[in-house]
C-alpha positions as MATLAB code, in Angstrom:
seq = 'XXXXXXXXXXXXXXXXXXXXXXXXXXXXXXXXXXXXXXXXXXXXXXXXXXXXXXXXXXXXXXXXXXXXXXXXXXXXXXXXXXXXXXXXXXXXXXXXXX';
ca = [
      80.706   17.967   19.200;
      80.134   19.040   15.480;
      77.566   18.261   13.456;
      76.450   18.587   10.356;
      72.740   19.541    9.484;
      71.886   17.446    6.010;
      69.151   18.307    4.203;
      67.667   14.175    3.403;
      66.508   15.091    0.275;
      69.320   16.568   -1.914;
      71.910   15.698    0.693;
      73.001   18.751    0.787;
      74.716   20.415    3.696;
      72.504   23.071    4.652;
      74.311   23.952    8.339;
      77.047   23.409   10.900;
      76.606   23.098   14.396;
      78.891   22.783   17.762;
      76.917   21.650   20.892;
      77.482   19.871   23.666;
      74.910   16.833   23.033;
      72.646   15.997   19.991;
      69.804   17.057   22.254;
      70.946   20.810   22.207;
      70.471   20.760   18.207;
      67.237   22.151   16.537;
      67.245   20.047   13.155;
      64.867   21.239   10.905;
      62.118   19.219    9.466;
      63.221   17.540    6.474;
      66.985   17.268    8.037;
      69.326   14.907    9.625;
      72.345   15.270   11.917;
      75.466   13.852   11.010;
      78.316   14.262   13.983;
      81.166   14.650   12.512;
      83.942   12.446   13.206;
      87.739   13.815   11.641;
      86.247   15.220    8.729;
      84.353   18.499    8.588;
      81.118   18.456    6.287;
      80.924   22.464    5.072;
      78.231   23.951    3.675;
      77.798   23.968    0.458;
      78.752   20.215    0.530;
      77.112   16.794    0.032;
      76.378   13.971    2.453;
      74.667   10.635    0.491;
      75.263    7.557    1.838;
      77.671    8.167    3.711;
      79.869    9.780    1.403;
      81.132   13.098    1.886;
      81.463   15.286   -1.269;
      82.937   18.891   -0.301;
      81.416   22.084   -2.286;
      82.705   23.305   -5.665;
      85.466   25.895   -5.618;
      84.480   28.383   -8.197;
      83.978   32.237   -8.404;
      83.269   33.474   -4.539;
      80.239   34.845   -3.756;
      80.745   38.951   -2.638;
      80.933   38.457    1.200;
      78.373   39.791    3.326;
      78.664   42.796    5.338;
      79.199   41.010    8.034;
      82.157   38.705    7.052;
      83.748   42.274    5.785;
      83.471   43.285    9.687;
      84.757   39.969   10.690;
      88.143   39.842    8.327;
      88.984   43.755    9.487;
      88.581   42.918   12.539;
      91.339   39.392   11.872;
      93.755   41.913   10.144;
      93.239   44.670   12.981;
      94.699   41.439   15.570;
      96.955   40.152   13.358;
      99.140   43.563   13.314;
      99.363   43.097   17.036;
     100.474   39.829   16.804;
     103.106   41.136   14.241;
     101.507   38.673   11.586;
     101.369   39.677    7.975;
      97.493   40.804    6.746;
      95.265   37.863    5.400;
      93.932   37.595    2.106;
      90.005   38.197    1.930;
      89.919   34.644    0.462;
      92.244   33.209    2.994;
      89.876   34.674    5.953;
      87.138   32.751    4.051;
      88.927   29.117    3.924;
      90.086   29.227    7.569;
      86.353   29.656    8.727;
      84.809   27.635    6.358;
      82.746   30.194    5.038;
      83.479   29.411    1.547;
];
């Protein structure tokens, strides 16, 4: 199961989590869980009432060092695979990272 860690103040998506029950999840004080159910809730997103409102696409934040290691390491399987390289922004969409 998925869920989504809302912050109940702004409503604001804060994390993402996929555990086996709701009792494996550490929510944070000032946080609910929402599971989600056919929709993902990304981060960066709002959650009021209900009501899903996915983030803003604007002007993407320079990756961290880590995502860097993470998309050479995508490209380095996709030449095995005989697949075409992925765009930096690409990598980012597929794993929600945006």
């Amino acid at each position: 199961m998925i869920y989504a860690i809302v912050n109940e103040a702004s409503g604001a998506v804060v994390n993402r989590c996929d555990v086996d029950s709701h009792d494996e999840l550490f929510i944070p004080e000032g946080c609910v869980a929402v599971e989600e159910t056919g929709t993902a809730l990304f981060i960066g997103g709002t959650y009021i009432d209900g009501v899903y409102t996915p983030p803003t696409s604007g002007p993407l934040p320079k990756p961290r060092a880590s995502t860097e290691v993470l998309y050479d390491h995508e490209n380095r399987l996709r030449v095995f695979e005989g697949l075409p390289p992925m765009s930096m922004q690409d990598f980012i969409t597929k794993n929600g990272l945006d």
